[in-house]
ROBASE-39703 format. One record per atom (N, C-alpha, C): y, z, x. Coordinates in steps of 0.05 Angstrom, whole numbers, plus 5000, padded with zeros to 4 digits. Layout:
REM residues N
YZX...
REM end
This chain:
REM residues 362
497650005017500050005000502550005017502249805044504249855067506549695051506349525023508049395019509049474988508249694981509749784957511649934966512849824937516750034932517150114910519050284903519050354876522450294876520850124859523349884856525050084838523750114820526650284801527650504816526150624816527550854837529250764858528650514869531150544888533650434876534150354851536550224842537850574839536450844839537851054846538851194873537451024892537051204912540251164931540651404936543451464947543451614974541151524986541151655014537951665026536951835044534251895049532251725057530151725063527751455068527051365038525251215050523851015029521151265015520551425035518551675030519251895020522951945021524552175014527652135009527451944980529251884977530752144964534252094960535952204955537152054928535952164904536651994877539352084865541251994857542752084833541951884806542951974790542651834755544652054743545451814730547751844709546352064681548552184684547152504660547852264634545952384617545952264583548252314567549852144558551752174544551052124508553452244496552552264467554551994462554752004429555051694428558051644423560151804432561951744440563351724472560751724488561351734519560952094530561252304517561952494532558452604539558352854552556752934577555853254568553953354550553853604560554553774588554854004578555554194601555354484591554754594607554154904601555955114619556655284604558955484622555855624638556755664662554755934678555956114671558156204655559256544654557256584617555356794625554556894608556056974581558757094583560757194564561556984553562056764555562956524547562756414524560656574500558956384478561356234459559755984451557155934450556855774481558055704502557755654527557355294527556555214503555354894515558954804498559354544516562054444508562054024524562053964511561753704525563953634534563853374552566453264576566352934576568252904573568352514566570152534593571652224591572252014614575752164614576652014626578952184641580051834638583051744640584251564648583651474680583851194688583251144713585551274736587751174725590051244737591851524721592451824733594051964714595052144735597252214722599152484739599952714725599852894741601153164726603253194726604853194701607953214703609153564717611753454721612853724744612853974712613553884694613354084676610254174671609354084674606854144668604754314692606054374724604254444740604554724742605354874728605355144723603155184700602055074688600055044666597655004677597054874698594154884698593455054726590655024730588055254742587055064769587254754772587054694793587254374778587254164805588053904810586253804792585753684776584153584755582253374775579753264767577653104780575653254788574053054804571753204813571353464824570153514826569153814842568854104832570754094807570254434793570654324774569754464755569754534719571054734718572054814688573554964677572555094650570655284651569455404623571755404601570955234580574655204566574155534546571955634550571555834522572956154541572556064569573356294577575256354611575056074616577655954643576156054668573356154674572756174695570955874705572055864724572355594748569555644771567655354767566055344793566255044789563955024811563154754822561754664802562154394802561754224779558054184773556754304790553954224790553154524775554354744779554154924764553154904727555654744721556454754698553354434678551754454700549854134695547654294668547854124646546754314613543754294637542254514626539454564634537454234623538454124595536654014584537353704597539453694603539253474629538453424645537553644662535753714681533153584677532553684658529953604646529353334644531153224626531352944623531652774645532452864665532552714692530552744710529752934704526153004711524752744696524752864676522752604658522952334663525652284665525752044673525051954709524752124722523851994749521151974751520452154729516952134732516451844717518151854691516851614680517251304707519551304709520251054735518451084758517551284765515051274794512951224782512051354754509951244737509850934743510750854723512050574720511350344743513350474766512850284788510150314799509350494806506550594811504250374806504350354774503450144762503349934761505949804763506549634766505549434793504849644815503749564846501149524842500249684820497349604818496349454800497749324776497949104764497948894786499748864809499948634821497648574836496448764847494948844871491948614849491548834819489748754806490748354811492948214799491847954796492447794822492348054847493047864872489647804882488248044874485148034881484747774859484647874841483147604822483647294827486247314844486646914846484746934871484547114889483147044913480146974907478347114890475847124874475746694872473146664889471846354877471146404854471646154845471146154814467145964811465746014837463245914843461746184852459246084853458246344866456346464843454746624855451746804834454147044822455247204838457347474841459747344832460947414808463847364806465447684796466747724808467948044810470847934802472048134781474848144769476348384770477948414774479048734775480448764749480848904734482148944707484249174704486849114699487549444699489649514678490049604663490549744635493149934644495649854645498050024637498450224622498650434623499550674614501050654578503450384587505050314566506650614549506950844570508450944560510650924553513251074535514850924519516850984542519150974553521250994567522751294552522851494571523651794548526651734545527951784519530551804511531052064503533952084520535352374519536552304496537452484476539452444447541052594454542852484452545652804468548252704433547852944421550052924398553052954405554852844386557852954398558653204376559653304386560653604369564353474353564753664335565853614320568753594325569553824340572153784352572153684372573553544374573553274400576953194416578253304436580853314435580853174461583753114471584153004485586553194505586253244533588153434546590753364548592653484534595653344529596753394558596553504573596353544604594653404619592753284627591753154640589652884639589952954610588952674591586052594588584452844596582152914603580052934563578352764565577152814538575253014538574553184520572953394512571953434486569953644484568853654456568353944461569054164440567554434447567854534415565854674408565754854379568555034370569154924349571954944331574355064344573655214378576555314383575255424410577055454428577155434462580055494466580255534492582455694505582955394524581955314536583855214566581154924562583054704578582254494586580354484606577354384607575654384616575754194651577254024651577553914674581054044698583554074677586054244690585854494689584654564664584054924660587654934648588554744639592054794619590754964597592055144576592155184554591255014531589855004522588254844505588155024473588855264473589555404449591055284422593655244429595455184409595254834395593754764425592954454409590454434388588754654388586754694375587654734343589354884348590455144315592454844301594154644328595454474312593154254293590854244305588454044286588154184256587554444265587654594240590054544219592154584233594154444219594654224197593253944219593853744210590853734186589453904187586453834170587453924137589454124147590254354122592854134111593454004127595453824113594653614087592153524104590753314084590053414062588253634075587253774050589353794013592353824027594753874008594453574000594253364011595353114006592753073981590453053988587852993966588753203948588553453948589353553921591553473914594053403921595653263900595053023888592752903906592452623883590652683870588852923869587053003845588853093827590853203828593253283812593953143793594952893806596152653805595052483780591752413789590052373767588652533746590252813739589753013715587853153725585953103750583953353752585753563767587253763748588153983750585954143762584154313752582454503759581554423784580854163800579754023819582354103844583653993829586853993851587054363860586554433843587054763850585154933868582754733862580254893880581854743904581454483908582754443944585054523947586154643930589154723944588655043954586755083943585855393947584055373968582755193970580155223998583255084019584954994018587354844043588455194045588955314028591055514038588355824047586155834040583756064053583755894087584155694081583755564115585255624136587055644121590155694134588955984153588956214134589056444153586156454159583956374157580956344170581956154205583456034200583455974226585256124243587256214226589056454241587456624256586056824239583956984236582656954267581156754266579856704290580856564318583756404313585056414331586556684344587156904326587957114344585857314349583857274337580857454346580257334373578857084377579056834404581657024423583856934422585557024447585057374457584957514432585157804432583157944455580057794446577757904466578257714490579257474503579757364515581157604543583657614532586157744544584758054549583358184533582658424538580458464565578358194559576858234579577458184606580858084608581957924631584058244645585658324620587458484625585258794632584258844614582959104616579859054618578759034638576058984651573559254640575959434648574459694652574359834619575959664602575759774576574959584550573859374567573559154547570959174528568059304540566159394519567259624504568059764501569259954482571459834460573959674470574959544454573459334433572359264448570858974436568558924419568559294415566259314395567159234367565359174353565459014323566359204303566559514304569059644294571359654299570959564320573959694337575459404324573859134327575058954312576358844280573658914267572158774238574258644234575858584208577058374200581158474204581358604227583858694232585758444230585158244236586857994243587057894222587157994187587457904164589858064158590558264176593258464165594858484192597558444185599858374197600258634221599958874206600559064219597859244238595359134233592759244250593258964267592958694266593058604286595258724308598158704304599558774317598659094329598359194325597059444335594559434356593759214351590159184370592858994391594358854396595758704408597158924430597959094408599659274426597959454452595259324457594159474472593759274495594859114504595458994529597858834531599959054514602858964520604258724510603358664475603858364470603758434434606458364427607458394401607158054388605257964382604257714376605557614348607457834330608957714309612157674320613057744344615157744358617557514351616557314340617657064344617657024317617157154300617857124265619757354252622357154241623857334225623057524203624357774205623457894176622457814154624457464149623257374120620657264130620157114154617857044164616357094151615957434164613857644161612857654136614857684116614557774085612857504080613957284083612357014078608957034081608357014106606657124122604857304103605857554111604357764090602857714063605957634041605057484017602557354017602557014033600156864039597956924053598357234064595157354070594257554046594957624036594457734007594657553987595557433984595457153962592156973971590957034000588756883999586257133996587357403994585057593991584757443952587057473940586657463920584457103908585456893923584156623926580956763935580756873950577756843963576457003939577257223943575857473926576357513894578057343886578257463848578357273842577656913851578456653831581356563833582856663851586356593846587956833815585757033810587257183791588257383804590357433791592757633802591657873794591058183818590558313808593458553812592758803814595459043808597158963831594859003853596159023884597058743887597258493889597358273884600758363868601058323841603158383826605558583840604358803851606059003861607958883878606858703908607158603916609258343911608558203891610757983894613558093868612358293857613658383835614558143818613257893808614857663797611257563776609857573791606657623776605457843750604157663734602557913716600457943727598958073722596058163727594757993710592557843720590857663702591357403706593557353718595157093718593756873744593456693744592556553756595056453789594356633811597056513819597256283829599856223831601555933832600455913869599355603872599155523890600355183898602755213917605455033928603754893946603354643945602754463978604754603999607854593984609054654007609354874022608755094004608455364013605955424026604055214029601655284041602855214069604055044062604554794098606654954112608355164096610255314116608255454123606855644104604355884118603455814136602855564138600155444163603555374183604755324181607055304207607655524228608255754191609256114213606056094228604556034224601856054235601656004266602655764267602855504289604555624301607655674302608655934314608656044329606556304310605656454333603156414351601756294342600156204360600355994386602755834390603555744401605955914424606456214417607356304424605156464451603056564431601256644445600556534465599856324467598956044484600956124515602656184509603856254538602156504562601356614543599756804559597256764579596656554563594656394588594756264602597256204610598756104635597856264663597056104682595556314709599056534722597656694720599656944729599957164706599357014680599557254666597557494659596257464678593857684671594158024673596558024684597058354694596658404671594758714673594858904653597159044641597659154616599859294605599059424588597659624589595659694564598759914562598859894537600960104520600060364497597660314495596260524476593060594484593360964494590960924503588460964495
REM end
């Protein structure tokens, strides 16, 4: 076999002998181009976040180089769920691994075969076709199928307004996977724009008399509103804690210490106030009252049907009890703005330098 090669395999081979080659192969992409990847930081969940193509040519604007974690390109990743930085081979999904396994076996398979398919009809032309003895060699291919990786794309899919870098990661992330910029406030603005539409279809269910129809999506557009709040300032909260206070972060971060605080104006700000950060800072009094209203206006949406109950009434003093309350496209789209806001306000904090601790309550 002084004259077999494995032919496929060497359309990989990137270095080494012909006995010890050095293969690369391109990782399996899903079907918009991007790349699993897995955070190595355990804390990270859910950890898998995919990575698409980058522009050929791009630059970091001068406003923009106080924002990111390092020079965008090869060589490090950027866990977007939690901003700790390694080498890019780190971050390689386990099940790619695999798949790149499978596939070298199937291609050495393959060629393997293939040498002895030849070998088989190089003996047989040599064979006289005279003679008492006529000997044929016969040889039967494997015909295994070629293994296909399926790599899905996930649902949020953004693009780095800083480095122009494409990504995909589960409904909400902190920082850009290839600059490590702030990737927060561009997340909460999708939310935005989803809660917009949402207003636009219920007005044309409106439009065309399905009243009751128009009211359920105007009510599932404005529960969205603070569900993504909700979890945008839960996301930054354990973020910042495990960054700012190391040594107090399992105790904080227990699921009492949390439960649904980030539904009320004044417990979030309180859990905030424990690493030095008044996160309603940037909203006027009437803001606030706005604000408030539309997080009690969606206890009442989630939990009673949209009926007005005492506490509800007390509150806007303009409501009966029983009453179905009044739900505004436009008052949803300011809610979801004061939203955008502050969360956009927040977003500054994950700028590299801001990590000093400030715990204010002990």
């Amino acid at each position: 076999m002084s004259n077999f090669h494995f032919r496929r395999l060497e359309r990989h081979r990137t270095g080494g002998t012909r006995d010890k080659m050095q293969l690369s192969y391109p990782l399996p992409r899903s079907p918009s181009g991007k790349a699993y990847q897995y955070s190595p930081n355990p804390s990270a969940a859910p950890r898998l976040f995919l990575i698409g193509d980058a522009p050929e040519t791009r630059a970091i604007s001068e406003e923009h180089r106080l924002a990111i974690r390092r020079e965008p390109g090869p060589g490090q990743t950027v866990c977007p769920y939690s901003g700790f930085v390694a080498d890019d081979d780190e971050f390689i999904h386990f099940s790619d691994i695999e798949a790149v396994k499978k596939q070298v076996a199937w291609e050495a398979t393959a060629d393997v075969e293939d040498h002895i398919a030849d070998l088989a009809k190089s003996f047989n032309r040599r064979q006289g076709k005279s003679g008492l003895i006529s000997i044929k060699m016969d040889f039967k291919p494997s015909r295994r199928p070629q293994p296909l990786a399926i790599r899905e794309d996930l649902l949020r899919e953004l693009t780095c307004s800083v480095c122009a870098r494409e990504y995909a990661v589960y409904a909400i992330a902190l920082f850009c996977p290839d600059c490590g910029a702030p990737g927060y406030g561009q997340h909460f603005e999708r939310e935005v724009e989803l809660v917009r539409e949402q207003v636009t279809l219920a007005d044309a269910q409106y439009e065309a008399g399905r009243r009751e129809t128009a009211y359920r999506l105007m009510g599932n557009a404005h529960e969205d509103v603070l569900t993504a709040f909700e979890t945008a300032l839960k996301t930054l909260y354990r973020h910042l804690v495990r960054e700012r206070l190391p040594d107090k972060a399992e105790g904080l971060l227990k699921k009492k210490q949390i439960g649904n605080a980030f539904q009320n104006i004044e417990r979030g700000r309180s859990l905030f106030e424990r690493i030095g950060i008044d996160p309603f800072h940037v909203l006027s009094e009437g803001d606030l009252e706005l604000l408030r209203l539309n997080i009690e206006k969606r206890h009442v949406i989630g939990h009673n049907l949209g009926i007005a109950d005492e506490h509800y009434v007390e509150l806007t003093q303009s409501d009966q009890p029983g009453e179905t309350v009044r739900l505004i496209g436009g008052e949803i789209e300011r809610f979801a703005d004061l939203c955008l806001r502050v969360v956009l306000d927040l977003e500054r904090s994950l700028l590299p330098g801001q990590s000093e601790a400030r715990e204010t309550i002990s």
